[in-house]
C-alpha positions in Angstrom: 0.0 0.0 0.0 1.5 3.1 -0.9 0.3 6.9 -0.5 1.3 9.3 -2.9 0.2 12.6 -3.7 -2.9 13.7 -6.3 -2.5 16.1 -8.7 -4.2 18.1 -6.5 -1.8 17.3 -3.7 0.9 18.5 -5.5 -0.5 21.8 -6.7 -1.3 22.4 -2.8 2.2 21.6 -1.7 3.6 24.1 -4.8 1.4 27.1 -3.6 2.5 26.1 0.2 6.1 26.4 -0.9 5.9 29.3 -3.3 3.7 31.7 -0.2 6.7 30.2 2.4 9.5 31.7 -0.4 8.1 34.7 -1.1 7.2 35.7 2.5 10.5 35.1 3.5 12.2 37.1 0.5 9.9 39.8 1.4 9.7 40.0 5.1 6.0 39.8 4.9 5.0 37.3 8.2 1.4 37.2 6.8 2.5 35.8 3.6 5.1 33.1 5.5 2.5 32.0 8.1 0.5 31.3 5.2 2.3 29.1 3.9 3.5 27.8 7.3 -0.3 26.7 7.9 -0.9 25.2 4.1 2.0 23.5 4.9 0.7 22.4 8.7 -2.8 21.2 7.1 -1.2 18.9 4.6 0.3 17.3 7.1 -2.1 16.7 9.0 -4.3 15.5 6.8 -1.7 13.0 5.9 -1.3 12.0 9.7 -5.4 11.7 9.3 -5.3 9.4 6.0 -2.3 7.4 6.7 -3.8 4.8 9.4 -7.2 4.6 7.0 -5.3 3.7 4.2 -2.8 1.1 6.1 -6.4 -0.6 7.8 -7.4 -1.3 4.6 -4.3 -4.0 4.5 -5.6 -5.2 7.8 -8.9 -6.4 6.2 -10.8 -3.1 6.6 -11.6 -3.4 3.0 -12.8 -6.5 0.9 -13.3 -7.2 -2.5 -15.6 -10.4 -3.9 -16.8 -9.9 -7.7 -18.4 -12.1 -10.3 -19.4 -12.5 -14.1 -23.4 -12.5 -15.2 -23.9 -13.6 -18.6 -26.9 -10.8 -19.0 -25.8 -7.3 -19.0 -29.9 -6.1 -19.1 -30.7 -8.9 -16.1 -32.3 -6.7 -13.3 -31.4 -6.1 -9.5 -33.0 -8.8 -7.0 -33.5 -11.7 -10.5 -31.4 -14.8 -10.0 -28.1 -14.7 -11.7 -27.1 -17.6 -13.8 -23.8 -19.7 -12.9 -21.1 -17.7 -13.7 -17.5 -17.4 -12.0 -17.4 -16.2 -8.7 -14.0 -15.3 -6.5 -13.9 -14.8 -3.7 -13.4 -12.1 -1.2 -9.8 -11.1 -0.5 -7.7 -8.2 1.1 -5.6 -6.4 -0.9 -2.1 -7.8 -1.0 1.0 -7.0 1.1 4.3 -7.8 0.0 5.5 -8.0 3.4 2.7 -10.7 4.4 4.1 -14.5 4.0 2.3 -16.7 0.7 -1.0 -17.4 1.1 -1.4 -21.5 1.5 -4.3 -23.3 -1.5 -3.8 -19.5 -3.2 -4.8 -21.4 -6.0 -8.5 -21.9 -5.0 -9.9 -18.1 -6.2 -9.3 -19.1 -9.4 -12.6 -20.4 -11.0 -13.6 -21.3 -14.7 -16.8 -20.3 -15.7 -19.5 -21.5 -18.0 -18.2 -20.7 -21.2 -19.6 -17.5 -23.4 -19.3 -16.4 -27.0 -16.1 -14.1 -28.4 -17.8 -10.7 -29.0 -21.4 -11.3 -26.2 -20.6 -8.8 -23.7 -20.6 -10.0 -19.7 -21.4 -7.7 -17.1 -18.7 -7.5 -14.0 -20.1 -7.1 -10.9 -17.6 -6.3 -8.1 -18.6 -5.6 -3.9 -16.7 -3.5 -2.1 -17.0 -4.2 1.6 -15.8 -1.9 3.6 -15.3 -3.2 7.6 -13.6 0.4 8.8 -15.9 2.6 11.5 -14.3 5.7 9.1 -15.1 7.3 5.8 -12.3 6.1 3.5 -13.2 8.3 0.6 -13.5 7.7 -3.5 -12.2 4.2 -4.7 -11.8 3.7 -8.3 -11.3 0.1 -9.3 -9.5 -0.5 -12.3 -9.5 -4.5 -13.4 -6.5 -5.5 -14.8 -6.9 -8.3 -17.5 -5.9 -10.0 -20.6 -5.6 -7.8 -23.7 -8.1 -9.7 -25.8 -10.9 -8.4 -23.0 -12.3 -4.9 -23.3 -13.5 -3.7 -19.9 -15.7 -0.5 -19.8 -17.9 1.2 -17.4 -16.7 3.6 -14.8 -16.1 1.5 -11.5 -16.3 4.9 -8.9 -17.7 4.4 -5.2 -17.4 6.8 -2.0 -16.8 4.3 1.0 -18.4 5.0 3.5 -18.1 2.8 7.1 -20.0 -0.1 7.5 -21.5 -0.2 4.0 -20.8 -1.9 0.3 -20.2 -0.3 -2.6 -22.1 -1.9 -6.1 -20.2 -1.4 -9.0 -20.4 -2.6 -12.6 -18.7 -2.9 -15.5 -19.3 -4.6 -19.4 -16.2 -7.0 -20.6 -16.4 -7.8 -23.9 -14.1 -11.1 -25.3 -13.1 -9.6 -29.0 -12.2 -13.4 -29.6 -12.7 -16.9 -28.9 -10.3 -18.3 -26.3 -9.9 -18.9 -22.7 -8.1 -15.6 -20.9 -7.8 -14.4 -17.2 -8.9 -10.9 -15.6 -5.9 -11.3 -13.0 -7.3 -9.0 -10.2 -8.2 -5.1 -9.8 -6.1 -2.5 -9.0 -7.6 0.2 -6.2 -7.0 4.0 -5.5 -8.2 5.5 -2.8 -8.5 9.1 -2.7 -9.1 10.9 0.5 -12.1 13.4 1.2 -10.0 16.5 0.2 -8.5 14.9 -3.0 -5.0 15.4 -1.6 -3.7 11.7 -1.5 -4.1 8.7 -3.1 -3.6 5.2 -1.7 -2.6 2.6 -4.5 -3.4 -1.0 -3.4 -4.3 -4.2 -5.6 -6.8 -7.0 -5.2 -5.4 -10.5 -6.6 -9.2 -12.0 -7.3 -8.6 -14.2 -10.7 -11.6 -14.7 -13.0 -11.5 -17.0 -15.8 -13.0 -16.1 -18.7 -14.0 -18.6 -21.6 -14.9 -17.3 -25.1 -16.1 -19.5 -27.4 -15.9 -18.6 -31.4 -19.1 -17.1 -32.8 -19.7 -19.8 -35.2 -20.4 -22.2 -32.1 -23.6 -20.5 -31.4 -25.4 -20.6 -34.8 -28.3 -21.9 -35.5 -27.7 -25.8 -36.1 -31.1 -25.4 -38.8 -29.4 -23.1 -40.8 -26.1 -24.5 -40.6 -27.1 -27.9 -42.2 -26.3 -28.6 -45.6 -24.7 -25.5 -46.1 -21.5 -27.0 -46.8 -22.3 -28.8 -50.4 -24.9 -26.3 -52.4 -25.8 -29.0 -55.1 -27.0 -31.4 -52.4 -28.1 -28.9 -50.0 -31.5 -30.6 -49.8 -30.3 -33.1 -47.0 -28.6 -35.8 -49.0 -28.5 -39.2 -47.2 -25.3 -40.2 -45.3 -25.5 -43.7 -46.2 -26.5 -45.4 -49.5 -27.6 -49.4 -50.0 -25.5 -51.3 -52.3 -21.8 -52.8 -52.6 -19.8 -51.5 -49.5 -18.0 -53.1 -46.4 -20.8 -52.4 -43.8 -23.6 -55.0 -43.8 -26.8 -53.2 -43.6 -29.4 -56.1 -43.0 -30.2 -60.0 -43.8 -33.1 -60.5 -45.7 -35.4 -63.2 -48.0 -33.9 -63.4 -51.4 -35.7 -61.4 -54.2 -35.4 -61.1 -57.9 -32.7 -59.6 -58.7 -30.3 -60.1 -56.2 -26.8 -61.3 -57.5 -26.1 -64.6 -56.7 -22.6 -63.9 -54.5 -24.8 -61.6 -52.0 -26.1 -65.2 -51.0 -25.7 -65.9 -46.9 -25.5 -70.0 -47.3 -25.4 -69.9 -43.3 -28.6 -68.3 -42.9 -30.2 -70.1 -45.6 -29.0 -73.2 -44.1 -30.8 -72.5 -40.7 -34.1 -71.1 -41.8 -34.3 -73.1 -44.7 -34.8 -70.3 -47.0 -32.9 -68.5 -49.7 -31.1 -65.3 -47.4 -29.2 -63.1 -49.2 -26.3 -60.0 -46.6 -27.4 -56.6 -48.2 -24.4 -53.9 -47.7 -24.6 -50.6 -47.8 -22.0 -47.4 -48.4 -20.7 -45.2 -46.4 -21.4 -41.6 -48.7 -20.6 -38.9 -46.4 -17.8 -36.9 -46.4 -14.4 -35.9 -44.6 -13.7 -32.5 -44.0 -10.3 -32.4 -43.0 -9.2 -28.8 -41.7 -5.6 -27.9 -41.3 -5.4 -24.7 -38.8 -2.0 -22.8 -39.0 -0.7 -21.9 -35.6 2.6 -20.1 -36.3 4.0 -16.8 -35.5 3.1 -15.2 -38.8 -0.7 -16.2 -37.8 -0.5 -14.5 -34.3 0.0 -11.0 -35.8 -2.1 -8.5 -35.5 -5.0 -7.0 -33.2 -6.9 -9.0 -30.8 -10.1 -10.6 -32.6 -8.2 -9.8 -36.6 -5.4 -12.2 -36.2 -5.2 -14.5 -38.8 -5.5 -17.6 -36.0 -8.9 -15.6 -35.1 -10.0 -15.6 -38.2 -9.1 -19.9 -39.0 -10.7 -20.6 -35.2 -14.0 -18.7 -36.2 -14.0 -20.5 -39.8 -12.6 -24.1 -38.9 -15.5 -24.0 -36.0 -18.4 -23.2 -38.8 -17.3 -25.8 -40.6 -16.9 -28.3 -38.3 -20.6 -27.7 -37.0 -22.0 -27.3 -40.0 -20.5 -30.9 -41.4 -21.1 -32.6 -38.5 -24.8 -31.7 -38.8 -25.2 -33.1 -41.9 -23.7 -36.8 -41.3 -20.0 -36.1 -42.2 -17.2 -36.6 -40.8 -14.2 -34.2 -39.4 -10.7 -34.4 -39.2 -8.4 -31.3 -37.7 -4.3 -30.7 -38.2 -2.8 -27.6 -36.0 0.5 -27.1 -37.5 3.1 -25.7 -35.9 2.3 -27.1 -32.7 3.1 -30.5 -31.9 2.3 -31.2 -28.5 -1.6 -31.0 -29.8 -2.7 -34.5 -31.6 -4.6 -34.6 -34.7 -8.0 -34.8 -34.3 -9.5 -37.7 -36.2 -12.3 -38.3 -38.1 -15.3 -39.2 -36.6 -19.2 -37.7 -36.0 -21.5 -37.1 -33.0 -22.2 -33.7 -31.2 -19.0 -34.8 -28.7 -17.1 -34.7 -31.7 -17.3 -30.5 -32.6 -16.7 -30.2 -28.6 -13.5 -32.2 -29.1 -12.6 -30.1 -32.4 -13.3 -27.0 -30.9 -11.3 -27.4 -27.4 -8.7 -28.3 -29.5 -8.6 -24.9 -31.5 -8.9 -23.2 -28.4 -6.1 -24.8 -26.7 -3.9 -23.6 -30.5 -4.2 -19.8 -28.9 -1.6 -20.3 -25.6 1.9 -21.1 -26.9 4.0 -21.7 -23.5 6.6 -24.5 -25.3 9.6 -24.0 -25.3 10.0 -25.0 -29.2 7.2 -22.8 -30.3 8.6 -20.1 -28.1 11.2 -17.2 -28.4 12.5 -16.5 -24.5 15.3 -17.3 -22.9 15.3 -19.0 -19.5 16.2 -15.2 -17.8 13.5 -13.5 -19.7 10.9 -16.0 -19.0 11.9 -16.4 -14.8 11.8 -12.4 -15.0 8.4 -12.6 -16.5 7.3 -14.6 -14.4 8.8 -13.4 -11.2 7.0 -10.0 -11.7 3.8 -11.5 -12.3 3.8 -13.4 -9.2 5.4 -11.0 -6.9 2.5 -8.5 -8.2 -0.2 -10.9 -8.2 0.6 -13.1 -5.3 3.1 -11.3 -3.1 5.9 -13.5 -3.3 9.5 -12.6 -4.2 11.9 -14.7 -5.6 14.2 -12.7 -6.8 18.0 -12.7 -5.5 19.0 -9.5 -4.0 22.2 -10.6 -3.2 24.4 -12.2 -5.4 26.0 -15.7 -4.1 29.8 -16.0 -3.9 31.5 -16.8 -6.9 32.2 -20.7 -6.0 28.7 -21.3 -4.3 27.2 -24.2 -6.0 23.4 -21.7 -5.3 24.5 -20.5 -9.2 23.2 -23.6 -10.5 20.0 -22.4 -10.0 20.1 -18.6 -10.7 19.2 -17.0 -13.7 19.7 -13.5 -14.8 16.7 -11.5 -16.2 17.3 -8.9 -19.3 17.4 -6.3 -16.9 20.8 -8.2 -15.1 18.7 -8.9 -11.7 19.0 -12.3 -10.5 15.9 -15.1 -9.8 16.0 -18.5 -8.2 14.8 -20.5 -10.4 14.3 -22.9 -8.4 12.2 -21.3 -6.2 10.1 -19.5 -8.6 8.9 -23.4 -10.1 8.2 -24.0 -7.0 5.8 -21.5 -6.0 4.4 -22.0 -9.7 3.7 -25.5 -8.5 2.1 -24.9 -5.7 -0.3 -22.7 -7.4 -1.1 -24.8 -10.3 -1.5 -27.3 -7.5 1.3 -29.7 -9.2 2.7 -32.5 -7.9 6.6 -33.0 -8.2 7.1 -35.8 -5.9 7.1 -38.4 -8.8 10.1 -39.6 -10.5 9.4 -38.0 -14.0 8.8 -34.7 -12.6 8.8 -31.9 -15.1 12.1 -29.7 -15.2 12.1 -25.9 -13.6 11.4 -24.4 -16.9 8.9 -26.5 -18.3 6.6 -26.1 -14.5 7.0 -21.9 -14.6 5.9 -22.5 -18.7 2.4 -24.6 -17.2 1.6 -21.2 -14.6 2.2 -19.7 -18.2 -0.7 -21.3 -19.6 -2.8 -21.7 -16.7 -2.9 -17.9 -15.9 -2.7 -16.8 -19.5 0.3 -15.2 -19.5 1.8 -14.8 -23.0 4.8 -15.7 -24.3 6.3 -14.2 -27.9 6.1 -17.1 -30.6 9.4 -17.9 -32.0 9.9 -16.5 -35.6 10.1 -18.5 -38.2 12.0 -18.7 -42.2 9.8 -19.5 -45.4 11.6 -22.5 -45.6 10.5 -23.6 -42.0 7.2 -22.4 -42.3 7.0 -23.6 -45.9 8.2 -27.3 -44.4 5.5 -27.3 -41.5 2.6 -26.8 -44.1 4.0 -29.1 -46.8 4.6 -32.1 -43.7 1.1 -31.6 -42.6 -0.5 -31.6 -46.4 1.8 -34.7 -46.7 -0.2 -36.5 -43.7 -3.5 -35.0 -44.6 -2.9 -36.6 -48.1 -2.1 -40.3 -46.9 -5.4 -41.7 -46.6 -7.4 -43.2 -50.1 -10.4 -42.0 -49.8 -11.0 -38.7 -51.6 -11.6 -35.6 -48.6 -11.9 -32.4 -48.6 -8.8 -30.4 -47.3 -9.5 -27.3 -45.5 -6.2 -25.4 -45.2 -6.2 -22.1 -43.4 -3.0 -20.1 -43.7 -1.6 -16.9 -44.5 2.2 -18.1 -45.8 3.6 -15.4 -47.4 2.1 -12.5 -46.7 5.3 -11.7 -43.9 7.8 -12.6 -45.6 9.9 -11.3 -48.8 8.2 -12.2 -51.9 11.1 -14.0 -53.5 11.9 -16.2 -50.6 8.6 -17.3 -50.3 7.9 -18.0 -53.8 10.7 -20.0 -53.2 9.8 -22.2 -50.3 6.6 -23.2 -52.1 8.5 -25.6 -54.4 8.1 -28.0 -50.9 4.6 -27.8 -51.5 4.5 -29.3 -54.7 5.2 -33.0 -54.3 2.0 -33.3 -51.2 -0.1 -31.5 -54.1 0.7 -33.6 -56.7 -0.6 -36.7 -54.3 -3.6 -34.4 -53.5 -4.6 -34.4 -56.9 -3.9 -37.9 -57.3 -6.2 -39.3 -54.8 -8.9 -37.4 -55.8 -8.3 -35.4 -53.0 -10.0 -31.1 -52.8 -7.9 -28.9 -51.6 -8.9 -25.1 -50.8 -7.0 -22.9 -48.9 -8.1 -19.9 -46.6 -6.3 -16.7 -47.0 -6.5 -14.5 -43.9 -6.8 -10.7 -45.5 -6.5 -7.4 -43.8 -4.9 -8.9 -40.3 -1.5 -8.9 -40.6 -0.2 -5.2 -39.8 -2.6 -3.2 -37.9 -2.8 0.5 -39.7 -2.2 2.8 -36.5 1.0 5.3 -36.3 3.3 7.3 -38.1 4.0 4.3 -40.9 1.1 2.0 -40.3 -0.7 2.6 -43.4 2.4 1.8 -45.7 3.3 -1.0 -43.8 -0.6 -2.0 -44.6 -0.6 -1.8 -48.0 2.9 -3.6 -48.3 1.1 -6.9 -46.1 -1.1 -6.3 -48.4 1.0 -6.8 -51.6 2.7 -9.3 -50.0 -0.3 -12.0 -49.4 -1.2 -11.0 -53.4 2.0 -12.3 -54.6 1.7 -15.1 -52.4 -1.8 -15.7 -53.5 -1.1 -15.9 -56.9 2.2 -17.8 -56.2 0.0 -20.6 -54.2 -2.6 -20.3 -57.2 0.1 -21.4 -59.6 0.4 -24.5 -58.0 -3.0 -25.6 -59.0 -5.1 -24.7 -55.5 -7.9 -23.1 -55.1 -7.8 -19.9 -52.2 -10.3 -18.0 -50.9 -9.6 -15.0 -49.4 -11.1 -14.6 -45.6 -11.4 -11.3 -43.6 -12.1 -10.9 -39.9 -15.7 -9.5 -40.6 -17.3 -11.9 -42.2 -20.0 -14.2 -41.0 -20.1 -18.1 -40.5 -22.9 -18.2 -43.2 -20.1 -16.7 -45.6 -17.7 -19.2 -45.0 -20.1 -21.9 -45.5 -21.2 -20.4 -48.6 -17.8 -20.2 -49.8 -16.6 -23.7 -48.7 -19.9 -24.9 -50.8 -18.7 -23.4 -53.9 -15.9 -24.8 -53.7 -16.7 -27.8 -53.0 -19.0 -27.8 -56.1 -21.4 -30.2 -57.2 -18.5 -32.6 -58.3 -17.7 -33.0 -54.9 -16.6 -37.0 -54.2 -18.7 -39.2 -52.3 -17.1 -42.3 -52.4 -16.6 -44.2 -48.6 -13.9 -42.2 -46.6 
């Protein structure tokens, strides 16, 4: 807790000093005694503030807040399930860690990316004094837009209401770490700076997931779009039925062992499986991340892989999903069911946090330092080294030096991380230091920059996961969203796309369509000095790429952060065309 002066504050202590100067360069006592009792009030109004503003670390003043789905629900109606923390005090550094810190943290029901919530935060104030205006200032992740003026006077004995409107500008699962608190006194002379660490969880889901499933179906192929059937009768490897012979039937369909027990001529009718696969291949490298929260070009293959995946699986077909780029996530494999699109869509969500160390780009300093601020601020423990260790003291092994040349205990800093992710490292294949402070990472959304990558690397991730997309026999239809290209130079992309030619040619050769999703209009956000050149030459860079990808015989569609699910359905229907393959996948 610290208490500082207001801009008002300071303006009172300037006058005090400038009637205190000029009554003693001019002799006048008037003018000096002036000052003498500006100077004599300001004190004392600090002595008078001071003990308020340290009671509120005592417990004097509580915090418990929440998240209602309904931002027009009314006083008094019951509020659905939502996530709820609960109260705390604001945090000390001096105070020792808080044992099971870990339990305000509380996942909600999920919402949709761009539904606003409403945030409803108590301040209960336990002090017999007035503790003046509190402003409450949330501090959260960067894809959630927090509005609404949170001002209260505090009075003693009482609890202050306040409200504010986040709004999730994309689908993913992101953390509003805790609020931050000043406390101004009656007069407006100080402010007291404190900080509530009251996690909420906040789970977006993309927009697509809340369409109607009536006007999603049979969206997806526009020359059947009638409700074809998903299975047909004929030659096939499933056996549909045994039934009486009839006129007609070909002689090999005969089943001699049920003929032999009813004593009638039985005949094993197949039938053919005539749906299709959708298999959607979701980029999740750096050049994807760029951009503004909710116009990435990840956003934008989240919101479009998540139509289609609904949107097939309504119809009877099946889907597969590839997330390149980031191996520790398995390919999802085809199947159907309503579980299915939950299992397709956890998995793009879980594409958005990168905490690996392979997909990263920190060092182990940078990312101890990281983290060691984070939970010094958040939870009030330290564990950085103040004092350096002696230059032969085996402690080195387990100190790392942060950008800024300070010095952290590893060591310590995974543990506390374990304790609050509530891991267990007693086993004997315990995760290393690195990799335990990289889970907090992920469990409290903290982000980490992706590690940059070459045309030819990124070119070699695409053309790998084409490659494995290809293998099966069975003609599919391949999904890919990507923006290759439109970072790099021209030339040097151009050139990496020769490693995209021999999964193609098996693409084509298995019957196989391919159509590829260009994310437009996300790559370089057009704010400053240079941000509309720099624009326009993203922009000229995915063109060149577009028609260098086009050259290779696929079809791409370009894709833009405003359009709807019904447009990408739409699109992926045309190009599916009515020559779209049915045969058994």
């Amino acid at each position: 807790m610290r208490l500082a002066l207001t801009s008002r504050g300071r303006w009172f202590v300037f006058s005090s000093g400038v009637l205190l100067l000029a009554g003693a360069a001019s002799g006048l006592v008037a003018l000096a005694t002036l000052g003498m009792v500006a100077v004599s009030t300001l004190i004392f109004l600090y002595a008078l503030h001071a003990p308020r503003a340290a009671e509120i670390l005592r417990g004097g003043l509580r915090l418990a807040w929440s998240l209602e789905r309904d931002l027009s629900a009314k006083p008094g109606q019951p509020r659905p399930a939502a996530d709820v923390a609960e109260p705390t005090s604001p945090l000390s550094l001096d105070e020792e860690p808080r044992e099971g810190a870990e339990h305000h943290l509380r996942r909600d029901a999920p919402t949709i990316a761009g539904r606003p919530l409403a945030l409803e935060a108590t301040l209960k104030c336990h002090t017999r004094t007035r503790l003046g205006s509190a402003k409450l200032v949330p501090v959260a992740h960067p894809a959630l837009e927090i509005t609404g003026a949170m001002h209260a006077t505090l009075e003693p004995k009482c609890e202050a209401r306040l409200r504010a409107r986040v709004l999730p500008h994309t689908a993913g699962s992101f953390v509003i770490h805790g609020a931050a608190l000043e406390l101004t006194d009656p007069f407006g002379l100080f402010v007291a700076n404190a900080y509530f660490p009251n996690p909420l969880w906040v789970t977006a889901l993309p927009r697509a997931y809340a369409g109607a499933t009536a006007a999603l179906a049979g969206l997806l192929t526009m020359a059947e779009a009638s409700g074809r059937p998903t299975k047909k009768r004929g030659v096939g490897g499933e056996l549909r039925e045994i039934r009486e012979h009839v006129h007609g039937d070909p002689w090999k369909s005969i089943a001699w062992g049920a003929t032999a027990r009813t004593g009638k001529l039985m005949v094993r009718e197949f039938e053919l499986d005539a749906s299709t696969t959708f298999h959607i291949l979701v980029d999740a490298t750096a050049p994807m991340r760029q951009g503004p929260a909710g116009s990435t070009g990840l956003d934008i293959a989240i919101e479009g892989a998540t139509a289609v995946a609904r949107a097939a699986l309504e119809q009877g077909d099946r889907v597969a999903l590839t997330v390149a780029g980031l191996p520790r996530l398995p390919q999802i494999q085809p199947a159907r069911g309503p579980a299915h699109v939950q299992r397709v869509v956890r998995t793009l969500l879980d594409a958005r946090p990168i905490c690996d160390a392979d997909v990263t780009q920190v060092t182990s300093g940078e990312l101890a330092e990281a983290v060691a601020r984070y939970v010094r601020h958040q939870e009030g423990i330290d564990t950085e080294i103040h004092r350096a260790p002696g230059p032969d003291d085996p402690a080195w092994e387990r100190v790392v030096t942060g950008p800024s040349g300070r010095l952290y205990d590893m060591r310590a800093l995974a543990r506390t991380c374990a304790a609050l992710a509530g891991l267990d490292r007693s086993g004997s294949r315990s995760s290393s230091d690195e990799e335990v402070v990289r889970m907090l990472c992920a469990l409290r959304g903290i982000d980490l920059p992706p590690r940059e990558i070459t045309p030819v690397e990124h070119a070699t991730i695409l053309a790998e996961a084409l490659a494995v997309a290809a293998l099966p026999r069975t003609s599919r239809m391949l999904l890919v969203f990507t923006n290759f290209g439109a970072t790099f130079d021209t030339g040097a992309a151009v050139a990496a796309l020769q490693r995209w030619k021999k999964p193609i040619a098996v693409i084509k050769r298995r019957r196989h369509r391919l159509t590829l999703f260009f994310p437009r209009g996300s790559i370089v956000p057009a704010d400053g000095p240079n941000g509309a050149v720099a624009a326009r030459s993203a922009e000229r860079r995915g063109e060149q790429a577009v028609r260098a990808i086009e050259r290779l015989g696929v079809q791409v569609v370009p894709a833009f952060p405003s359009d709807s699910h019904m447009l990408w359905l739409r699109r992926i229907g045309r190009a599916a065309g009515p020559g779209t393959s049915s045969r058994a996948s």
